[in-house]
C-alpha positions as MATLAB code, in Angstrom:
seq = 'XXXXXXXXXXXXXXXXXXXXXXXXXXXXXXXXXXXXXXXXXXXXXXXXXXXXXXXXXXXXXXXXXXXXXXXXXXXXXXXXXXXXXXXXXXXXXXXXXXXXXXXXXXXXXXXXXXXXXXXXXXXXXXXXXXXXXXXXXXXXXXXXXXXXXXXXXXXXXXXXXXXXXXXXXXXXXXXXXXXXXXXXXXXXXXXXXX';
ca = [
       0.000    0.000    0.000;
       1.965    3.260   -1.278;
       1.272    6.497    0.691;
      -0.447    8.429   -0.785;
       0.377   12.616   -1.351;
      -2.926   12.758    1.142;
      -1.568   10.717    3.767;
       1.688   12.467    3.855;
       0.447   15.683    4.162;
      -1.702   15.296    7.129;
       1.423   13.545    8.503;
       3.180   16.647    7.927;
       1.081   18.882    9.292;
      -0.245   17.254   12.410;
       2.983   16.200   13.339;
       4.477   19.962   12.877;
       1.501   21.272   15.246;
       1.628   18.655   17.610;
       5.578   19.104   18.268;
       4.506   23.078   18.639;
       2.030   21.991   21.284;
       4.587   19.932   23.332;
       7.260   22.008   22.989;
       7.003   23.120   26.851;
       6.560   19.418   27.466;
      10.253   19.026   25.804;
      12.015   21.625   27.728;
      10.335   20.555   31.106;
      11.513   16.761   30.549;
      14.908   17.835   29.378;
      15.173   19.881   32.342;
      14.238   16.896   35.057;
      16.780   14.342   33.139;
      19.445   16.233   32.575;
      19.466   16.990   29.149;
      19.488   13.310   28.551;
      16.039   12.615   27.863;
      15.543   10.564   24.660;
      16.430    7.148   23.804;
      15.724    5.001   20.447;
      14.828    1.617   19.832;
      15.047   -0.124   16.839;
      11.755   -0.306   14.863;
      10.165   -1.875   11.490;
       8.147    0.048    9.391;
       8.055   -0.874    5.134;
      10.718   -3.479    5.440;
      13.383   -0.447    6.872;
      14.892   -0.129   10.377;
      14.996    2.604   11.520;
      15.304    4.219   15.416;
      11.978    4.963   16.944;
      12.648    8.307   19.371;
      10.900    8.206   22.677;
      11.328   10.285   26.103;
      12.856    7.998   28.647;
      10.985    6.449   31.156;
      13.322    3.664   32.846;
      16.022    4.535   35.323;
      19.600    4.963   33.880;
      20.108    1.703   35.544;
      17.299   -0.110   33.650;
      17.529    1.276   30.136;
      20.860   -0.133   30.378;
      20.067   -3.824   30.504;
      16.918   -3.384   28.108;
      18.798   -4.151   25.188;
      16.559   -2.777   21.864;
      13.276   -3.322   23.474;
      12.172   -1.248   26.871;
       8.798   -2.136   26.448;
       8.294   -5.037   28.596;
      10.891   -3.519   31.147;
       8.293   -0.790   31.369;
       5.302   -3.085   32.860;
       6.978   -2.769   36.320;
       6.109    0.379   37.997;
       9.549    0.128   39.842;
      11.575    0.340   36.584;
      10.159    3.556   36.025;
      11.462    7.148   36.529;
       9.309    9.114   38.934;
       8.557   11.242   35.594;
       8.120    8.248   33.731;
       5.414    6.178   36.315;
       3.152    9.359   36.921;
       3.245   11.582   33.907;
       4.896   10.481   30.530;
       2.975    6.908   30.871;
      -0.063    7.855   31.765;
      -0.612   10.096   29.451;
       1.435    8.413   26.606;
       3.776   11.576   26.441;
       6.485    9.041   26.524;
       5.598    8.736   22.800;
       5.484   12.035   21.909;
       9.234   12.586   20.431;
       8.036    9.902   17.641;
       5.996   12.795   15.996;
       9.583   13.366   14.852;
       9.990   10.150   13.410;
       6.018   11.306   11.498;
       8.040   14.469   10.265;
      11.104   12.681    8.846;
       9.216   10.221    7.100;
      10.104    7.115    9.270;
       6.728    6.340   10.002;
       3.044    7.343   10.163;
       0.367    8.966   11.995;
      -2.054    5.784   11.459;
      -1.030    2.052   10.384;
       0.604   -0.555   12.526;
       2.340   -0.223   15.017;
       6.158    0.062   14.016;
       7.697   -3.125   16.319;
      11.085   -3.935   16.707;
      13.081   -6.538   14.140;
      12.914   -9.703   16.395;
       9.232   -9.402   16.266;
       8.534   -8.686   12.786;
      10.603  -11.529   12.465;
       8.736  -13.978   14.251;
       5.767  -13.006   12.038;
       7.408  -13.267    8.920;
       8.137  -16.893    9.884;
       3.877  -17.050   10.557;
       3.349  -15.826    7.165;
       2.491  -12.487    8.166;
       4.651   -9.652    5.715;
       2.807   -6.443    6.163;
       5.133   -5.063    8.016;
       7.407   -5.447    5.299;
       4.801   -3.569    2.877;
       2.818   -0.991    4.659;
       4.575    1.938    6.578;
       3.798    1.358   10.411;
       2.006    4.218   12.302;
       1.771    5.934   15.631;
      -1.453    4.657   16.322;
      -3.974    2.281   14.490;
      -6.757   -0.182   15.166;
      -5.097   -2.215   17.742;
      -4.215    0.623   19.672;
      -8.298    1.185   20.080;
      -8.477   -2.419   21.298;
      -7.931   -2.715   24.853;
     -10.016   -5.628   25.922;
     -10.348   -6.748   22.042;
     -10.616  -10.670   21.525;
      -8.611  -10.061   17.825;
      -4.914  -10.371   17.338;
      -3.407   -7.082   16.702;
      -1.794   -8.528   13.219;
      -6.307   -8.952   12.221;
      -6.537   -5.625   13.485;
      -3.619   -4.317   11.509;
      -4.565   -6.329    8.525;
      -8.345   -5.109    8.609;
      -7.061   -1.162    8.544;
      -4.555   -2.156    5.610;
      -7.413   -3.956    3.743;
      -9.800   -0.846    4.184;
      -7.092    1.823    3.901;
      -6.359    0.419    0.520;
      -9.734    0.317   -1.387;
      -9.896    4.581   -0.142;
      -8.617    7.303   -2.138;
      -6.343    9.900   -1.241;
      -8.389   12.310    1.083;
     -11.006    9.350    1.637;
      -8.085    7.928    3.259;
      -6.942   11.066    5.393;
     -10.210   11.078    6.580;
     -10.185    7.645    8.296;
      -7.238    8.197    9.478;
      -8.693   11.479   10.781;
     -11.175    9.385   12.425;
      -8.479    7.006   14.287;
      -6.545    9.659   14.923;
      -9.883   11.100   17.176;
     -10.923    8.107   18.175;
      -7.415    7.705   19.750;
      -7.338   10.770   21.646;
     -10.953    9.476   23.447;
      -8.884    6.412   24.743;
      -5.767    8.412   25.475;
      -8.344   10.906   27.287;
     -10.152    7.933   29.331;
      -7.117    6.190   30.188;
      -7.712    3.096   28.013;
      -4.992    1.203   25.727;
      -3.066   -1.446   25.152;
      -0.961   -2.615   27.855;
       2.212   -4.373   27.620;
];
């Protein structure tokens, strides 16, 4: 599924805005870690690697041993940074920084989720190449999912299929409509959880 000149531009300009929004949010974390706020993990998105940027929210101590994946490091409250356990994961601000990754052309506002090599690895031995195909996204289907009896690859799978039979700006509008739809469970507190 190519982007589309659509897609990219609402990329563009969300991502531009949003970064504008959180710009006091950059200064105040960069402030309370010591100008040593960002790590990057290596991510999948249309068959590239690239390094996903995200605020840090393990101790010093912790990030060190997490090897390219923090994520399941982060499912114990006392791996976390003060910072990390009661504001950026919370309120996914932890994610925020990847709206650079949007900018640069890494990755997406809406698609799957971009996951790291080992993982896209284990589904291309399942069969499952999307990830390979499709640019991943910031958020997507199975990021609305929390208590969802589908697989995230079905829920990734049904947003490429739909995604694909839209037009340009038919497509910018769904994605619009994820994008929304996203904020509601950011704003209630809902999500997956790793």
């Amino acid at each position: 599924m190519p982007r589309p000149l659509a897609k990219r531009l609402l990329d563009v300009a969300v991502a531009a805005f949003l970064l504008l929004v959180f710009s006091p949010l950059f200064i105040a974390v960069l402030v309370a870690y010591g100008f040593r706020p960002f790590y990057r993990e290596p991510r999948v998105s249309a068959g590239r690697t690239f390094g996903l940027l995200k605020f840090r929210t393990l101790r010093a101590d912790v990030l060190a041993r997490a090897g390219g994946h923090a994520r399941p490091l982060e499912a114990d409250p006392d791996n976390l940074t003060w910072l990390g356990r009661h504001v950026l994961k919370p309120w996914y601000l932890d994610e925020v920084p990847q709206l650079w990754n949007v900018l640069r052309g890494d990755f997406s506002l809406v698609g799957p989720r971009p996951w790291p090599p080992e993982l896209v690895e284990q589904q291309r031995a399942e069969g499952l190449t999307y990830r390979d195909e499709v640019p991943a996204g910031l958020t997507g289907l199975a990021q609305l999912s929390k208590g969802s009896e589908h697989r995230y690859a079905d829920l990734d799978l049904e947003y490429i299929a739909h995604a694909s039979r839209l037009g340009g700006w038919e497509r910018v509008r769904y994605d619009l409509e994820i994008l929304l739809r996203t904020l509601g469970v950011i704003a209630r507190g809902q999500g997956l959880s790793y």
